[in-house]
C-alpha positions as CSV (number, residue, x, y, z in Angstrom):
1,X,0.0,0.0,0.0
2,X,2.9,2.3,-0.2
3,X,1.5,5.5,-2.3
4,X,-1.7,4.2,-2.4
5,X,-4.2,6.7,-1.6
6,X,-6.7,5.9,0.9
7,X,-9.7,8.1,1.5
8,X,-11.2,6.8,4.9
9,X,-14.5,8.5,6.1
10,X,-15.4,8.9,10.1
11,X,-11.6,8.9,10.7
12,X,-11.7,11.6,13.4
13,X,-12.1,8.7,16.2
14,X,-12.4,5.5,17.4
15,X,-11.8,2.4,14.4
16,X,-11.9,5.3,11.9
17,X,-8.8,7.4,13.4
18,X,-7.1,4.0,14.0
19,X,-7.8,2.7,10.4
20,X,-6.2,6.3,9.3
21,X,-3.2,5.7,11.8
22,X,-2.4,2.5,10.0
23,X,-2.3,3.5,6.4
24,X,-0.3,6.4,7.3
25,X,2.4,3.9,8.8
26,X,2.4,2.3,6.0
27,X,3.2,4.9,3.8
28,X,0.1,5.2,1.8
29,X,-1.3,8.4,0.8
30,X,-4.5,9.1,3.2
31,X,-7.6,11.2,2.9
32,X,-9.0,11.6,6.3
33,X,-13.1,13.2,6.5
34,X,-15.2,13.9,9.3
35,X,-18.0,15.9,10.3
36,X,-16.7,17.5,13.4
37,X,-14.0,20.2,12.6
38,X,-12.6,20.1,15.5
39,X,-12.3,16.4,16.3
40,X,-10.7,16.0,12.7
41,X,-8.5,18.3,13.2
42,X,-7.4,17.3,16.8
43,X,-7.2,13.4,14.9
44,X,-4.9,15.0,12.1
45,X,-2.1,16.6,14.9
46,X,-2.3,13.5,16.6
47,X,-1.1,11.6,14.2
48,X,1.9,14.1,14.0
49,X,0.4,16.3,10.6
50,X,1.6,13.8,8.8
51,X,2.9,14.9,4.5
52,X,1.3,11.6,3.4
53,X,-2.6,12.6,4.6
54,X,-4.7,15.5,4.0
55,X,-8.0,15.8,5.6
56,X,-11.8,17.4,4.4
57,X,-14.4,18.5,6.9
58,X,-17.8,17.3,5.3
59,X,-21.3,15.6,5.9
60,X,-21.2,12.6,3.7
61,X,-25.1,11.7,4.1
62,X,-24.7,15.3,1.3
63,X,-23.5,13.7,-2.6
64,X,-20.9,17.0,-2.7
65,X,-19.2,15.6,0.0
66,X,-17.8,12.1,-1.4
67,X,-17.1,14.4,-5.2
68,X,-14.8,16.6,-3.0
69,X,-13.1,13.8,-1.5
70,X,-12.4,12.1,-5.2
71,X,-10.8,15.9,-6.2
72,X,-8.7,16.4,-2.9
73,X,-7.0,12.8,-3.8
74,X,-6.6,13.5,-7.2
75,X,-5.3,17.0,-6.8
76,X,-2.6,15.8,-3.8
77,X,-2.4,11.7,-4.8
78,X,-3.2,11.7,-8.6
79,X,-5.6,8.8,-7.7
80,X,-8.0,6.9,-5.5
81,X,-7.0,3.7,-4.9
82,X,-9.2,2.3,-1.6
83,X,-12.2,4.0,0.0
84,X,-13.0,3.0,3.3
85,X,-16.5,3.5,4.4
86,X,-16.4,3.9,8.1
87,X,-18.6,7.1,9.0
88,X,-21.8,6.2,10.8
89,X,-24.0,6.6,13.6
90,X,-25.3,3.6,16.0
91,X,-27.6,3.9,18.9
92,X,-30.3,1.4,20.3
93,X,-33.7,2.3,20.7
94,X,-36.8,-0.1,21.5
95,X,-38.7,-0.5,18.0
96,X,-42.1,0.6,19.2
97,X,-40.4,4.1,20.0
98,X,-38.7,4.5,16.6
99,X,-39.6,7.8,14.8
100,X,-39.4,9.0,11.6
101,X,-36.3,11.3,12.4
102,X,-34.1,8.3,14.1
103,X,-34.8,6.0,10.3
104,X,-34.3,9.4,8.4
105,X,-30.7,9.8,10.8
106,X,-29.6,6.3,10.0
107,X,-30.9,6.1,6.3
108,X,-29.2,9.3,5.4
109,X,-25.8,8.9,7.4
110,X,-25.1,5.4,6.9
111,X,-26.8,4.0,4.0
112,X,-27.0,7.3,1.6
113,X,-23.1,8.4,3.0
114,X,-22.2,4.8,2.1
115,X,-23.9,4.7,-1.3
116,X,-23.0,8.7,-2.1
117,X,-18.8,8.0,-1.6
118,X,-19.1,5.2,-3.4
119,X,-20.4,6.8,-6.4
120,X,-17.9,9.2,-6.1
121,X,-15.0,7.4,-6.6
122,X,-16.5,4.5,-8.8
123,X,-15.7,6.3,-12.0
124,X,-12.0,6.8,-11.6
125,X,-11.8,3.2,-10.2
126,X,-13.2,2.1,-13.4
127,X,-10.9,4.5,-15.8
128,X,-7.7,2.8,-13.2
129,X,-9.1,-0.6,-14.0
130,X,-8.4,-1.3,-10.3
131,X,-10.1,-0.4,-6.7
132,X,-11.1,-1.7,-3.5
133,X,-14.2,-0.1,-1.2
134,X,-14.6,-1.2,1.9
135,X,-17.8,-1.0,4.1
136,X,-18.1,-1.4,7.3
137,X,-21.0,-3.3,8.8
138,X,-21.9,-5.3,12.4
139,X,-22.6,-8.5,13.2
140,X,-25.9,-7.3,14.6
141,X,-27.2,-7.8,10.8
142,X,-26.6,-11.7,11.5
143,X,-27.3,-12.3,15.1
144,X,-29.7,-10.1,16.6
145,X,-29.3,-9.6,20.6
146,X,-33.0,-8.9,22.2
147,X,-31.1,-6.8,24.9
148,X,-29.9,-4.3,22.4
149,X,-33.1,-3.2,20.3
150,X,-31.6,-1.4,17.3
151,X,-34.0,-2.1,14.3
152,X,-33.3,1.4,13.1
153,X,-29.4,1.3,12.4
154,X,-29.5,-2.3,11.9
155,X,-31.8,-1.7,9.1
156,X,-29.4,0.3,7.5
157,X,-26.4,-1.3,8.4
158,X,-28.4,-4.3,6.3
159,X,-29.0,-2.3,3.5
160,X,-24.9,-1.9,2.8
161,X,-24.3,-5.8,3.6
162,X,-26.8,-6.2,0.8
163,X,-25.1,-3.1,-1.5
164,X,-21.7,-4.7,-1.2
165,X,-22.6,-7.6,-2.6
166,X,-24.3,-5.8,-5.5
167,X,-21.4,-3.4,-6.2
168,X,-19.1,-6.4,-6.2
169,X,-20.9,-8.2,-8.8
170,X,-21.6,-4.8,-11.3
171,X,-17.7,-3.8,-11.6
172,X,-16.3,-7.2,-10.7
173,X,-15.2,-6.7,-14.4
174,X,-13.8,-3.5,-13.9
175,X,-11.7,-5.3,-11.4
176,X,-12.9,-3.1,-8.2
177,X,-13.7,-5.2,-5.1
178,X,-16.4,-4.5,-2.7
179,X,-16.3,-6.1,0.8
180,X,-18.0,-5.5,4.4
181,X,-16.0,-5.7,7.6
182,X,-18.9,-6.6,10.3
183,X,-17.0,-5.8,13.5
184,X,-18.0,-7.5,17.1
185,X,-18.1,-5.0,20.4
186,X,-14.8,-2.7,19.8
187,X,-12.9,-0.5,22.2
188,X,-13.9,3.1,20.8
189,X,-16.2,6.4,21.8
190,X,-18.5,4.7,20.2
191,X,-19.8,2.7,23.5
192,X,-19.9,5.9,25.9
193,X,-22.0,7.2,23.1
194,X,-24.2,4.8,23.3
195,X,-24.4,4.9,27.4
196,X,-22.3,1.7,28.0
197,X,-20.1,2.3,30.9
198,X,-17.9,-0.5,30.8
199,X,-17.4,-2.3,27.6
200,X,-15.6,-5.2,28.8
201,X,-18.7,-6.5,30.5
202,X,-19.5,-7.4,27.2
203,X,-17.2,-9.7,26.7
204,X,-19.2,-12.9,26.7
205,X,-21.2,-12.3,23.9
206,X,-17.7,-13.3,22.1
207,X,-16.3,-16.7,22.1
208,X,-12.5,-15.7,23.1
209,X,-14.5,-13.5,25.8
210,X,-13.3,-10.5,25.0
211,X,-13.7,-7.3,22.9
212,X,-11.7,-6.3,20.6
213,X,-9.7,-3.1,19.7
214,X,-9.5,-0.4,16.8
215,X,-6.3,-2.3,15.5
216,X,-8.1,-5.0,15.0
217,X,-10.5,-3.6,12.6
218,X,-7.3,-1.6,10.9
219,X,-5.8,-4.7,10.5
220,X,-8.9,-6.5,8.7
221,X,-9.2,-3.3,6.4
222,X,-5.6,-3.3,5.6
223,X,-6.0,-7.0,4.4
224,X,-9.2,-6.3,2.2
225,X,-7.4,-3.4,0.5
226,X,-4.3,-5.1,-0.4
227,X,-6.3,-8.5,-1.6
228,X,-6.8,-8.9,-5.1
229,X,-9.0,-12.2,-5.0
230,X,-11.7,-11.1,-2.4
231,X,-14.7,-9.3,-3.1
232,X,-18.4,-9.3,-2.3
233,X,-17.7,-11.1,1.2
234,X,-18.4,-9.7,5.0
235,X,-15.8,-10.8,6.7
236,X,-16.9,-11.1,10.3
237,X,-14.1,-9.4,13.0
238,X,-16.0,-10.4,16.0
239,X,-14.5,-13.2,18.2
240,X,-16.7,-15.8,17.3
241,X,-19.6,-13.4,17.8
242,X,-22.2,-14.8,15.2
243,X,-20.5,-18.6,15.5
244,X,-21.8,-19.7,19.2
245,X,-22.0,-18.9,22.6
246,X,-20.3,-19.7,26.2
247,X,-23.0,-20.4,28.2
C-alpha cells in the first residue's frame, strides 16, 4: 500500500482514526473526512500532521461531499486507490419508539453516506481498471441480541451488507472489489456514546471472551485493501460473535 491513496471517512475517532493511523504507517497516501472540525483536526495533529494525509471537513449523508473527497486525492495523490467507508451513527432504541427522524438519521448517514462515496470514486476506479471499497458493517445484521433493540441502524447497516454484494458483482469486471467488515463489540467512543459504561462487561457475547480493539479492525481493512482475489464477502471481526455462545 505504499503510495496508495486511501480516502477513509469517520476517521476523526475510534476504528476510523485507528484505520487512518495504520495506512499512514504504512506509507500510503491518506484522505482523512469527518464531520466535526474540531475532532478532525485534533485526529490529524495526533497523528503528527503527517505529509502523506490530508484531511476534508464534510457531511457525507450530502453527494458533494464524497465528489470533494475524489478531487482532494486526485489534486494531492493523482488517484484513488481504496475507499474505506467507516462514517456512521449507532444507537439502540426499542422498536415501538422508533420515529421517523431516528430511520431518516440512520438512512441518510449510513446507507445514503455509504452509497453517495461510493459513487464518487466509482468512475475513476473504473478508468484505473483497479479499486477496493470497503464498508463497514456489524454483526448485529446476522445475530440479533433482544437486549440491544436497534432495528433502526440495523436496518441500514443491512442495507450496505446487501449493496456490497451488488457493487461487487456490477464492476467485478472492472476489477474493483467491494467487501464489508462486520466488526463485534470494539474498544472506541463509540460505547460511551451509546451509554455503555464499561465495555468489557460485554465480553461474553464473544467466544475468546473479549472485545476487541480499533487495531483489529485496521488490520482486517488493511488486508481487504491489499487483496486482489476477495470481493463481495463480509468478513466477520468479531470473536466468534455470530458462530456460538459460552453459556
Amino acid at each position: 500500500m505504499k503510495n496508495k491513496t486511501v480516502i477513509i471517512t469517520g476517521a476523526s475517532t475510534g476504528i476510523g482514526k485507528e484505520i487512518a493511523k495504520h495506512f499512514i504507517e504504512r506509507e500510503s497516501h491518506v484522505v482523512m473526512n469527518a464531520s466535526n472540525e474540531e475532532n478532525l483536526k485534533a485526529a490529524y495533529k495526533a497523528l503528527g500532521s503527517p505529509v502523506n494525509a490530508v484531511y476534508l471537513v464534510g457531511d457525507i449523508s450530502k453527494r458533494e461531499t464524497g465528489q470533494k473527497l475524489v478531487c482532494l486525492a486526485l489534486e494531492k495523490f493523482n488517484a484513488v486507490d481504496v475507499l474505506i467507508n467507516n462514517a456512521g451513527v449507532f444507537s439502540p432504541k426499542p422498536f415501538l419508539d422508533v420515529e421517523d427522524k431516528d430511520l431518516d438519521l440512520y438512512w441518510n448517514v449510513n446507507l445514503k453516506g455509504t452509497y453517495f462515496t461510493s459513487q464518487a470514486v466509482m468512475p475513476t476506479m473504473m478508468q484505473q481498471q483497479n479499486g477496493s471499497i470497503i464498508n463497514i458493517g456489524t454483526v448485529l445484521v446476522d445475530h440479533a441480541i433482544d437486549g440491544f433493540p436497534a432495528t433502526a441502524p440495523l436496518v441500514s447497516k443491512g442495507a450496505i451488507h446487501a449493496l456490497t454484494r451488488q457493487l461487487a458483482a456490477e464492476f467485478g469486471k472492472n476489477n474493483i472489489k467491494v467487501n464489508t467488515i462486520a466488526p463485534g463489540i470494539i474498544r472506541s467512543p463509540l460505547q460511551g456514546k451509546i451509554g455503555i459504561e464499561d465495555a468489557d462487561s460485554l465480553a461474553g457475547l464473544h467466544l475468546l471472551n473479549r472485545i476487541g480493539e480499533a487495531n483489529e479492525i485496521a488490520e482486517a481493512a488493511y488486508y481487504l485493501a491489499t487483496s486482489n482475489f476477495v470481493t463481495g464477502e463480509t468478513i466477520n471481526v468479531a470473536g466468534g460473535h455470530t458462530v456460538g455462545h459460552t453459556v
